[in-house]
Structure formats: C-alpha cells, structure tokens
C-alpha positions in Angstrom: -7.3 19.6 -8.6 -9.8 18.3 -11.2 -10.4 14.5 -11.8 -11.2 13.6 -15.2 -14.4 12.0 -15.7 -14.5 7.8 -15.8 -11.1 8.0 -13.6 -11.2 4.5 -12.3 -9.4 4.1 -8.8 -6.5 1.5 -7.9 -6.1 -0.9 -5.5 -3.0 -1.8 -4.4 -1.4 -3.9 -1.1 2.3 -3.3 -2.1 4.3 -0.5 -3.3 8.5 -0.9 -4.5 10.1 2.6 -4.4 14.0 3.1 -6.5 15.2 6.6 -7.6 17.8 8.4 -9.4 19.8 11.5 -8.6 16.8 13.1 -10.0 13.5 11.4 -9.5 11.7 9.3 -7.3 10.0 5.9 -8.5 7.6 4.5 -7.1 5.8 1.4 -8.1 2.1 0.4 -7.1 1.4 -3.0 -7.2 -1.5 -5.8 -5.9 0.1 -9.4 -4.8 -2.8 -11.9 -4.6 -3.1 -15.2 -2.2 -1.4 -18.1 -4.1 0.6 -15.7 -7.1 3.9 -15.8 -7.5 4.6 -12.3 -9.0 2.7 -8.7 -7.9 1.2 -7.2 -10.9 2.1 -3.6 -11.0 -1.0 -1.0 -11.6 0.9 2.3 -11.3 4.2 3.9 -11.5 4.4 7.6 -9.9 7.9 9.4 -10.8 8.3 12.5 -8.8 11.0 14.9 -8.4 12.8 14.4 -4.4 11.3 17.5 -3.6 7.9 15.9 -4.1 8.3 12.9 -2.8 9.5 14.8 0.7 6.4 16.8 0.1 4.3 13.6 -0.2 6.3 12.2 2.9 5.2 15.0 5.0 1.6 15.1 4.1 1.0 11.3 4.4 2.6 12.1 7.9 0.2 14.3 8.7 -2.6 12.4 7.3 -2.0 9.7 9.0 -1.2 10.9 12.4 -5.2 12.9 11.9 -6.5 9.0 11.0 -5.2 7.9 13.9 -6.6 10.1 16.3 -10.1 9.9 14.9 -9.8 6.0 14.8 -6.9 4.8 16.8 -3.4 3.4 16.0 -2.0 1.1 12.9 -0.8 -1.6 13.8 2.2 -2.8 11.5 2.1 -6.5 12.0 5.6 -8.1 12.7 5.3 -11.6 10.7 8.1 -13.2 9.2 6.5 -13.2 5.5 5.6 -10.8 3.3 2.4 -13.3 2.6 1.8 -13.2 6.1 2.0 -9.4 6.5 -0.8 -8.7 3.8 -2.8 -12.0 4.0 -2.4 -13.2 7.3 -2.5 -17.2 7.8 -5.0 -18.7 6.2 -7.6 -20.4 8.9 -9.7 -23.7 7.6 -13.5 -22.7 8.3 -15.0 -24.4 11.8 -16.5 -27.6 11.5 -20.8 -26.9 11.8 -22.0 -27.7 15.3 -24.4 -30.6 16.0 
C-alpha cells in the first residue's frame, strides 16, 4: 500500500453506514459539543465483499487491542451527546 505524500489524516467520532444492492456507503463524520449537524469528512463506498472483509479485519484488530490494553467499554447513555461527550462537569471551586 503506498500513501501519497502530504496525506492529511481524519478525525472522526461518528460514522452513518446506507448501501445498495451493490455497494456499501459509509459516511465519516466529527459532531462537536454544542453543533447541531455532524460535518462529514469522508465517504468510503465499497463493494459488500469489502465491507465483510473490512468487518472481519477490524474484528480481528480489535480483539488484538484488547488484549494488549484491556476491554472497550461501549457506554450505555441515553444520548448520542452523552455517548461521545459525556456530561459536561462545571470545574471545582479553588480550595482556601
């Protein structure tokens, strides 16, 4: 695989997958604290087979990162907000 030169990476905290009979969408997108709409920074289209490929492999990769650094937690909160930002905690008052 060769990465072109300059190739800036993406962030992204939320991903929207649709297909087709013959292709896999998938949608990269970052949602910010206090916006109203995600801004999407990627779409991947792949063909099924790929996308089970891609399945597989993250399976695999992730099963490896959790051995070598324990499990990922999926939080269970009731927003989406909450899932990626958590709530929001005013800072503690300074001690006298």
């Amino acid at each position: 695989m060769e990465i072109p030169q300059g190739l800036e990476p993406v962030y992204t905290n939320l991903a929207r997958i649709s297909h087709s009979p013959a292709d896999i969408v998938i949608d990269f997108a970052q949602l910010l604290p206090g916006e109203g709409k995600a801004g999407v920074r990627a779409r991947v289209l792949m063909t099924p087979l790929s996308a089970k490929l891609l399945l597989r492999a993250l399976k695999e990769n992730i099963a490896r990162y959790e051995a070598a650094f324990g499990e990922i937690n999926v939080p269970n909160a009731s927003t989406l907000a909450d899932n990626l930002f958590g709530r929001i905690q005013p800072p503690e008052p300074p001690k006298e």
